[in-house]
C-alpha positions as CSV (number, residue, x, y, z in Angstrom):
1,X,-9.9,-5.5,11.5
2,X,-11.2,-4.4,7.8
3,X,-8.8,-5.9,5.6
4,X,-7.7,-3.4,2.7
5,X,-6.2,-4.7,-0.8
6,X,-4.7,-2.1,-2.5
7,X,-4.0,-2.5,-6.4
8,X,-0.7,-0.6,-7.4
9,X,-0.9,-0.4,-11.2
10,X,2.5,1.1,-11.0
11,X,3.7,2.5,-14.9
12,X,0.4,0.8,-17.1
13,X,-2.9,1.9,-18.3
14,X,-3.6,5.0,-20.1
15,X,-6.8,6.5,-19.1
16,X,-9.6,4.8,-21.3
17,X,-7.8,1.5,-19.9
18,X,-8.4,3.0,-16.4
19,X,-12.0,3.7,-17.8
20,X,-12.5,0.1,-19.3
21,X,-11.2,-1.5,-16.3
22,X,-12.9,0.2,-13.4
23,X,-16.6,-0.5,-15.5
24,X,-15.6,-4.0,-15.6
25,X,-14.2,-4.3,-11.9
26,X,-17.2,-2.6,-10.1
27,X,-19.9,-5.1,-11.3
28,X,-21.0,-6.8,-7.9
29,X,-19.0,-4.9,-5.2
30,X,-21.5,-6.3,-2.6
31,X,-20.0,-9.2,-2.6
32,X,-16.7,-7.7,-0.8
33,X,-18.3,-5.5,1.8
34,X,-16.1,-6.6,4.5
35,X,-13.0,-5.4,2.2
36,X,-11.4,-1.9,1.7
37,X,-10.8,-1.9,-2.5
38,X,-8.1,0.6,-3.4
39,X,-6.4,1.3,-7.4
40,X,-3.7,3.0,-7.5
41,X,-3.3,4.0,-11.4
42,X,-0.6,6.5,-12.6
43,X,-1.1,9.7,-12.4
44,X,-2.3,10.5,-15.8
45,X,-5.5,8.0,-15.2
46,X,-6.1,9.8,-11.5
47,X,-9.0,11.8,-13.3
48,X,-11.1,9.5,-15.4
49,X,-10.7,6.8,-12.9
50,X,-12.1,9.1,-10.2
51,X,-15.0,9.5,-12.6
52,X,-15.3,6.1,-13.2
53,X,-14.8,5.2,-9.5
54,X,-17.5,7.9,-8.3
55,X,-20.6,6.1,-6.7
56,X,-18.9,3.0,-6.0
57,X,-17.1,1.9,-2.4
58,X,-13.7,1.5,-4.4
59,X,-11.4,3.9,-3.2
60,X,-8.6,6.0,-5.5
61,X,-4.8,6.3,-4.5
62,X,-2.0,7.8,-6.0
63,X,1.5,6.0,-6.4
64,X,3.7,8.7,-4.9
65,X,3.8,12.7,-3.8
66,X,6.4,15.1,-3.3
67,X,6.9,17.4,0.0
68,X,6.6,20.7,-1.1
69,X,2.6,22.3,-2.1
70,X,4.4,24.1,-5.4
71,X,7.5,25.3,-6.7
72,X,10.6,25.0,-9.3
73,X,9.9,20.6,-8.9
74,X,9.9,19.8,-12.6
75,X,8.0,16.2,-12.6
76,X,6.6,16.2,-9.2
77,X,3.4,16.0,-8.2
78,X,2.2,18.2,-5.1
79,X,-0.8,17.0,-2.2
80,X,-3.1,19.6,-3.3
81,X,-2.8,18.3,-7.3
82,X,-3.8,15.0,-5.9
83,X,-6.9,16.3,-3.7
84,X,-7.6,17.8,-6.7
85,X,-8.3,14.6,-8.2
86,X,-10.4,13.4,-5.1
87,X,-7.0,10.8,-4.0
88,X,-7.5,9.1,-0.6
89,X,-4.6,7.7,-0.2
90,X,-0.9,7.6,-1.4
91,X,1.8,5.1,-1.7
92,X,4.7,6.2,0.0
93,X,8.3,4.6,0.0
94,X,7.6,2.0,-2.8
95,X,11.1,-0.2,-3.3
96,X,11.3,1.0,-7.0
97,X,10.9,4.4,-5.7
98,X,13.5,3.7,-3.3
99,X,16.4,1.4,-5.5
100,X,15.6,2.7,-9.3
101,X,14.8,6.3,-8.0
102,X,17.5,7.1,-5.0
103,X,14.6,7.6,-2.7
104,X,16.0,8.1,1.0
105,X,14.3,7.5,4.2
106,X,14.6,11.2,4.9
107,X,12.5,12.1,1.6
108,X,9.9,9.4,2.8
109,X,10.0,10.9,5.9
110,X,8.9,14.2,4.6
111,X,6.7,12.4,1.7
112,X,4.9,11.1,4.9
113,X,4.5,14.9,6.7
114,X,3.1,16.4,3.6
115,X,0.6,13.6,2.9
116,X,-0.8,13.4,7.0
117,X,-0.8,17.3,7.3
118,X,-2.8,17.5,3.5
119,X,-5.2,15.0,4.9
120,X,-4.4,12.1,2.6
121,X,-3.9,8.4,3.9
122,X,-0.3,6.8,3.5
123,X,0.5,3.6,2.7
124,X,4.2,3.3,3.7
125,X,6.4,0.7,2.2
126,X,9.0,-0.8,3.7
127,X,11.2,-4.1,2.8
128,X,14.6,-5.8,2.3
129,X,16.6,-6.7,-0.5
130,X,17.7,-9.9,-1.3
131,X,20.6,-9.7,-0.1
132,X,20.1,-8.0,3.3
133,X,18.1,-11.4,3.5
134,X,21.0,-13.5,3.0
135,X,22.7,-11.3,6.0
136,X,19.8,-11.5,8.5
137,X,19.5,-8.0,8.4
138,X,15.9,-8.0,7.7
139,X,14.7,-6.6,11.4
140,X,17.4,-4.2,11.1
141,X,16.3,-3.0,7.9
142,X,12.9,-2.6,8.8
143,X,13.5,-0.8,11.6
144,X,15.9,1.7,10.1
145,X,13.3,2.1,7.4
146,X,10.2,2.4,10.1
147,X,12.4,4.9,12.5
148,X,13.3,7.2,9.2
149,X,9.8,7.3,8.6
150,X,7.5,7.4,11.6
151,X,9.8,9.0,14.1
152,X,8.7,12.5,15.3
153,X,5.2,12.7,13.6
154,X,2.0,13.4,15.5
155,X,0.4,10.2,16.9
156,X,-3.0,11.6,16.3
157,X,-2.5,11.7,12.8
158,X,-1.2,8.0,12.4
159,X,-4.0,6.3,14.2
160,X,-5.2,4.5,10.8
161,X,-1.9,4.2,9.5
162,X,-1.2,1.6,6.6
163,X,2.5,-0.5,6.3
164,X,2.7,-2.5,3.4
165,X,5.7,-5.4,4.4
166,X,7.2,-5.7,0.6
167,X,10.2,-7.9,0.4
168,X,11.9,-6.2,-2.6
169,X,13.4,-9.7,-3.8
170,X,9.9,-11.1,-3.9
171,X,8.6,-8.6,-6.0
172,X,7.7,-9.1,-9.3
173,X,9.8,-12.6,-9.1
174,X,6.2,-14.8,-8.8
175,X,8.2,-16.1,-5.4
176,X,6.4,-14.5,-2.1
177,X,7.9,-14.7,1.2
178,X,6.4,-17.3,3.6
179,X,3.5,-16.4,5.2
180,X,5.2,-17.2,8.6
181,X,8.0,-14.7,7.2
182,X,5.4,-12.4,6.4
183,X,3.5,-12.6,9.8
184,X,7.6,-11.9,11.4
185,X,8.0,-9.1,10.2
186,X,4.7,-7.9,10.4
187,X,4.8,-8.5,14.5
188,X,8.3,-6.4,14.2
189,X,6.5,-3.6,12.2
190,X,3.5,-3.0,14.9
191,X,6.3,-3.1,17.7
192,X,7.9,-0.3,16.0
193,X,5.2,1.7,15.4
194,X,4.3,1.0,19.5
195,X,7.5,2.3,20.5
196,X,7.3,5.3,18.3
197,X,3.7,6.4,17.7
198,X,2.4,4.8,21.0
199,X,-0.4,2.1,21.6
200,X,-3.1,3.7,19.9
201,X,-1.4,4.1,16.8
202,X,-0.4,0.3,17.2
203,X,-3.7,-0.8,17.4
204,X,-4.9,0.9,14.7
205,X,-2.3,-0.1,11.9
206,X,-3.0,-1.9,9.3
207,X,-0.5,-4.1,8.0
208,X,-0.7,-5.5,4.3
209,X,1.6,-7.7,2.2
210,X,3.3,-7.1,-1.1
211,X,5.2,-9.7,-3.1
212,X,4.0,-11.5,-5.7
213,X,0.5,-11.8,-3.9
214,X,-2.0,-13.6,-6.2
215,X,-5.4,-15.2,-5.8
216,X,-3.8,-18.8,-5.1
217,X,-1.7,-17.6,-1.7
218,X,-3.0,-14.7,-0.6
219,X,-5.3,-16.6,2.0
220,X,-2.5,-17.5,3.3
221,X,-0.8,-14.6,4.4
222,X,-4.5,-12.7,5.8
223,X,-5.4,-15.7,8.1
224,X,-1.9,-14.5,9.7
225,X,-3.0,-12.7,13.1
226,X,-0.9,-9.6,11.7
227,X,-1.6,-9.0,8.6
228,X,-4.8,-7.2,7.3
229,X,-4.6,-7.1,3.6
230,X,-2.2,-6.8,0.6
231,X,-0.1,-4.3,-2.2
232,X,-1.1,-6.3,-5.4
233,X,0.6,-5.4,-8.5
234,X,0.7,-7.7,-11.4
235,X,-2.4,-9.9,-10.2
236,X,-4.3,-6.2,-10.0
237,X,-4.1,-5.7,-14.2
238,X,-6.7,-7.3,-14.9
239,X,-10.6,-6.7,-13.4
240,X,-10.6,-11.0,-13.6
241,X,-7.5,-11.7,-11.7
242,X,-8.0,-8.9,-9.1
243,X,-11.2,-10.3,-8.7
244,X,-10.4,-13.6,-8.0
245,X,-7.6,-12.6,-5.3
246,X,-10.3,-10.3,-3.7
247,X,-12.7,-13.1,-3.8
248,X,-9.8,-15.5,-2.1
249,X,-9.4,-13.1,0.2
250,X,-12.8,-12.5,1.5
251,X,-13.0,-16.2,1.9
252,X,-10.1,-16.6,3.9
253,X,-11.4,-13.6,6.3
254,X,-15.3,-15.4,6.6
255,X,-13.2,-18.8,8.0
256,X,-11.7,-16.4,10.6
257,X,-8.6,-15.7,11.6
């Protein structure tokens, strides 16, 4: 399966450092032909990195969306804004959108509605905390997280679903989960989506990993049999870096699973 490496930029760049960065970044994307390449800026950069972005195989996401198409939502941002800006795909669920912003399954739930039935491409998030690691709850978790999500939409519109597996107290720390931790939970996230979506929805998932993901482990978690690419966040801020954990990536893929 195409491995996809999505680069969450989350609250940093202003649009001529989307400009500047996307020139630099898109020198010699041959080399990664066997790799979806998605940015993620904020949404101020959406625009000029869509510009900058046009012509090339690098794809453009956005970093969240709200339910509703218009209405009395001070600070939201609706599907059709982000078609507007010729968005692919959106993050949905993000932990920091979850722990520092109050997001509930139920809102992630709808998020996810609003961006299948507008066409747009979901990456869903989902993850423990620290401490539900300490209690073993990390199945439980995910599966609370996966059910408030997935459950009751349309299995024809999931069949290229993306789940990024982001273990919240990895993220940001510079410690990642094991890959053997990672490839867990990523067997527990495609059973889920089996039981609720059905098998063809399964087979189609892709599964990346988030959590301090850098150039120097990330072959380690896509030779796992599970997972097909990962949510890179401070490693993506720079056109070097990102390149280099692309580059490590692609390598890992060419020696095979």
């Amino acid at each position: 399966m195409k491995l996809i490496i999505a680069a969450n930029w989350k609250m940093h760049k202003t649009a001529a450092e989307t400009v500047a960065f996307c020139h630099d970044f898109c020198r010699n994307l041959e080399r990664y032909k066997g790799i979806d390449i998605l940015l993620c800026p904020p949404f101020t950069a959406l625009d000029a990195a869509a510009d900058a972005l046009s012509g090339t195989t690098v794809k453009l996401g956005a970093q969240n969306i709200y339910w509703e198409n218009e209405g009395a939502f001070t600070g939201e941002i609706s599907a059709p804004m982000l078609l507007e800006h010729r968005v692919e795909f959106v993050i949905i669920g993000h932990s920091e959108r979850r722990h520092l912003m109050g997001e509930t399954d139920s809102q992630v739930h709808k998020k996810m509605r609003s961006a299948l039935n507008s066409g747009l491409r979901p990456i869903l998030c989902v993850g423990e905390t620290e401490e539900e690691r300490k209690q073993q709850a990390t199945a439980s978790v995910l599966e609370r997280q996966l059910r408030g999500a997935l459950e009751g939409l349309d299995p024809a519109e999931t069949e290229s679903l993306v789940i990024a597996y982001e273990p919240v107290w990895a993220i940001g720390s510079g410690q990642a989960a094991s890959a053997d931790d990672a490839e867990e939970a990523a067997l527990l996230i495609r059973e889920m989506v089996k039981k609720l979506l059905g098998e063809r929805s399964a087979a189609g998932l892709r599964i990346q990993y988030g959590g301090s993901v850098k150039d120097s482990n990330i072959g380690l978690f896509v030779r796992m049999p599970s997972i097909d690419g990962a949510l890179v966040g401070g490693a993506s801020l720079q056109a070097e870096s990102f390149r280099a954990l692309i580059s490590a990536a692609g390598d890992s893929l060419a020696e095979g699973k």
